[in-house]
C-alpha positions in Angstrom: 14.2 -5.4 -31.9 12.2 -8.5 -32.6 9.7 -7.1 -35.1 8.9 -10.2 -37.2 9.9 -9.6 -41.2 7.6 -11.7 -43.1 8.0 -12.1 -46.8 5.1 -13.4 -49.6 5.5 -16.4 -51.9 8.7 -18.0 -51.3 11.1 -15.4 -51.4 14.3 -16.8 -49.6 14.3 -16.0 -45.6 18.3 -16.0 -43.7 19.2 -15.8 -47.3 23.2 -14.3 -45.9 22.9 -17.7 -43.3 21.2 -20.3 -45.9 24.3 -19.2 -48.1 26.5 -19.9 -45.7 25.3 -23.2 -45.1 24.9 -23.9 -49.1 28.6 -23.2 -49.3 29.5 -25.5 -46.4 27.8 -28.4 -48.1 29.5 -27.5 -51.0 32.9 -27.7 -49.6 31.9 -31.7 -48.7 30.9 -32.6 -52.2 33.9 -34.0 -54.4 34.1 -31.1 -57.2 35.5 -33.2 -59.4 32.3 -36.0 -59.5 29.7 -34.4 -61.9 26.7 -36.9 -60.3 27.6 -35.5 -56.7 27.8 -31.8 -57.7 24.4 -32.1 -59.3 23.0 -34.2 -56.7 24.0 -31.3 -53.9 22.1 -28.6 -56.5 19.4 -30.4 -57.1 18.9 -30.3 -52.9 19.0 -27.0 -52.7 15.1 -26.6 -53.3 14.9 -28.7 -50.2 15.5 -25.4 -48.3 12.2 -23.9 -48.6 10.7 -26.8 -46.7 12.2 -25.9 -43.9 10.2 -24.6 -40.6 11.6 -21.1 -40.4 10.9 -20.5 -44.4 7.1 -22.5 -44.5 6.5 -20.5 -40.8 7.4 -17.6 -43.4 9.7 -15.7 -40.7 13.8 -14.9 -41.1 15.9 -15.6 -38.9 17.6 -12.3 -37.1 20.6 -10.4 -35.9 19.2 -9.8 -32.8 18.5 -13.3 -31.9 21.6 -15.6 -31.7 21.8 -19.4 -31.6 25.3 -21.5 -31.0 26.8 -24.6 -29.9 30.0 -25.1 -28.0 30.1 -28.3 -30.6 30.7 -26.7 -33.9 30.1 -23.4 -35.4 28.2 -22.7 -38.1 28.6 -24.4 -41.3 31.0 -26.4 -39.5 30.8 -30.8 -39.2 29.1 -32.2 -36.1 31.3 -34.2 -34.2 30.7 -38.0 -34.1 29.7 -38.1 -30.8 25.8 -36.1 -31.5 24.9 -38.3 -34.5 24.0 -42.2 -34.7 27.5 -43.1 -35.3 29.1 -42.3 -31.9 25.8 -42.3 -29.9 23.7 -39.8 -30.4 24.5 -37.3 -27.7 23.2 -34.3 -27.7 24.6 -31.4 -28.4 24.9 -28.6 -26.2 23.0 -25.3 -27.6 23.1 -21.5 -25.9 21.1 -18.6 -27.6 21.1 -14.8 -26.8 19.1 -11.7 -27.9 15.6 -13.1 -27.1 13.2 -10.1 -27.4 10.9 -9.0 -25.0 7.9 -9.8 -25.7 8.4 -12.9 -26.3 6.8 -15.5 -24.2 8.2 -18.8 -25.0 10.8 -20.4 -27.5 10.8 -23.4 -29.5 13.6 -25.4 -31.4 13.0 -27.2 -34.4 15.9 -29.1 -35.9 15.5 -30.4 -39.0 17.3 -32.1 -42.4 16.4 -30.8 -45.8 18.7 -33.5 -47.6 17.1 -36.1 -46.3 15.5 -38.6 -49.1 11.8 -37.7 -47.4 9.1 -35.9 -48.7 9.7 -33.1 -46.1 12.5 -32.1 -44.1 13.9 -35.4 -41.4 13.1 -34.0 -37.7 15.7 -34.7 -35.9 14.0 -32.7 -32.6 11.4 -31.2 -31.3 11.9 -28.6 -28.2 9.4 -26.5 -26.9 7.6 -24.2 -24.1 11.6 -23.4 -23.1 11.3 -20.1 -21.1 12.2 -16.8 -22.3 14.9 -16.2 -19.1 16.9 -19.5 -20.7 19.8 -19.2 -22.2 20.8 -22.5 -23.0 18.9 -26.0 -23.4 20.4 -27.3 -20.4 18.6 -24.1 -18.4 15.9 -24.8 -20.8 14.9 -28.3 -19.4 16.0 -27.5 -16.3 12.7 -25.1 -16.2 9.8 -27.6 -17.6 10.8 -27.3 -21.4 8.7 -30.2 -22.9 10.1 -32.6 -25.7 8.2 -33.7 -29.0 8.8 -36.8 -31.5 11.3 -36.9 -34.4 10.9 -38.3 -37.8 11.5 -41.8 -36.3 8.2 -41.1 -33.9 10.6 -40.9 -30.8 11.0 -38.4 -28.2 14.3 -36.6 -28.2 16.8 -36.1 -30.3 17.7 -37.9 -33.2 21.4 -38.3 -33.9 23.0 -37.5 -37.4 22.7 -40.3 -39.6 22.4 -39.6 -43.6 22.6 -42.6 -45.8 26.4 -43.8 -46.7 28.6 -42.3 -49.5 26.5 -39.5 -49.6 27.2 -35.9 -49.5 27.2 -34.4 -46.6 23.9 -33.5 -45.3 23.0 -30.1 -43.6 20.9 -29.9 -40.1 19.6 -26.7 -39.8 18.9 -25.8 -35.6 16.1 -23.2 -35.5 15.4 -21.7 -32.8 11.8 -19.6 -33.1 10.6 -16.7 -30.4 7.2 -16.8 -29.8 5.0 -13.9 -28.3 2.9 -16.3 -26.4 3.3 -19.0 -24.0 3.0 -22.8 -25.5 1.3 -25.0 -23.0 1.5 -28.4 -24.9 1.6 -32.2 -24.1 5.3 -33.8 -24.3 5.7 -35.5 -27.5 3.8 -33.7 -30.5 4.5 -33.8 -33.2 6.0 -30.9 -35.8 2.6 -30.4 -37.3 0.8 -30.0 -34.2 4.5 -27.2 -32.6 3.7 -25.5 -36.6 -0.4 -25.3 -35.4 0.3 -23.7 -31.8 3.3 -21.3 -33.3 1.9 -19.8 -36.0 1.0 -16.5 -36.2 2.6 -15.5 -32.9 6.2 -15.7 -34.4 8.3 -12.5 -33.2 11.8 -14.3 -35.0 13.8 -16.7 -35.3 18.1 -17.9 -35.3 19.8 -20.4 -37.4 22.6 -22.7 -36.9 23.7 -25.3 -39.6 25.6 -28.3 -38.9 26.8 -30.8 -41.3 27.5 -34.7 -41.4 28.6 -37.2 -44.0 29.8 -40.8 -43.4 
């Protein structure tokens, strides 16, 4: 239970989850527009700049992330994304393995028009006894910036008309304890994480306007 499972090159991590979540977008594009159902397989690719996959760890069984929001694969309701104000949603995880010390969330867009993946949040040094993010920043859990160099989250907000864009929640266990500044950035939470990664859980969430 929580032995990391690393993988050389770029052989797919979560390949059962990513699939899941490829499927999902799928069900958003029209099948019947060509220029959509190329531009949602020419994103794909996208994937691999992800945290969890450029951290080179896959995400687990053991660890489990959810959101009484949506479920996986599943729309995020208006109210989290820029369109209905940007709430945030509310995240619970199980499964965290012993030895790990400390957990941190990246959440991130690979559809996004942007050389690397949008960051829509940064959340880190959340104690291993939490349970949820509530309990998490309840117990000195530190926020770091988004893509738009802003603390927080970022609500869902891909450009208009176009497919519907996937934001993949990772939650990563870490086997030491992360005694950083608020407001890093993803660079900087990539720096103090690797090589101390014990796993990692995935939940996908899509939006289209």
């Amino acid at each position: 239970m929580g032995t990391l499972r690393r993988r050389p090159g770029a052989i797919p991590a979560g390949r059962a989850g990513v699939e899941r979540s490829r499927g999902a977008a799928s069900r958003h594009a029209d099948p019947r527009d060509p220029a959509r159902a190329a531009l949602a397989s020419a994103r794909a690719p996208g994937e691999e700049r992800l945290a969890f996959r450029r951290l080179g760890v896959e995400p687990s069984s053991e660890l489990r992330l959810s959101s009484d929001a949506f479920g996986n694969g599943e729309p995020i309701p208006t109210r989290y994304t820029a369109d209905g104000g940007s709430a945030e949603p509310p995240l619970r995880w199980s499964g965290v393995p012993p030895r790990a010390r400390s957990l941190a969330l990246i959440v991130e867009d690979p559809d996004a028009p942007t050389p690397l993946p949008f960051v829509h949040w940064l959340v880190y040094g959340i104690p291993p006894a939490a349970t949820s993010l509530d309990a998490a920043r309840a117990t000195g859990a530190k926020e770091g910036k988004n893509s738009m160099l802003k603390t927080g989250w970022a609500g869902c907000a891909p450009p208009q008309g176009d497919i519907a864009h996937r934001y993949f929640l990772q939650l990563f266990a870490v086997d030491r304890s992360l005694d950083l500044r608020p407001g890093i950035g993803r660079s900087a939470l990539f720096h103090a994480i690797g090589g101390h990664l014990l796993t990692c859980a995935t939940l996908v969430g899509t939006y289209r306007r």
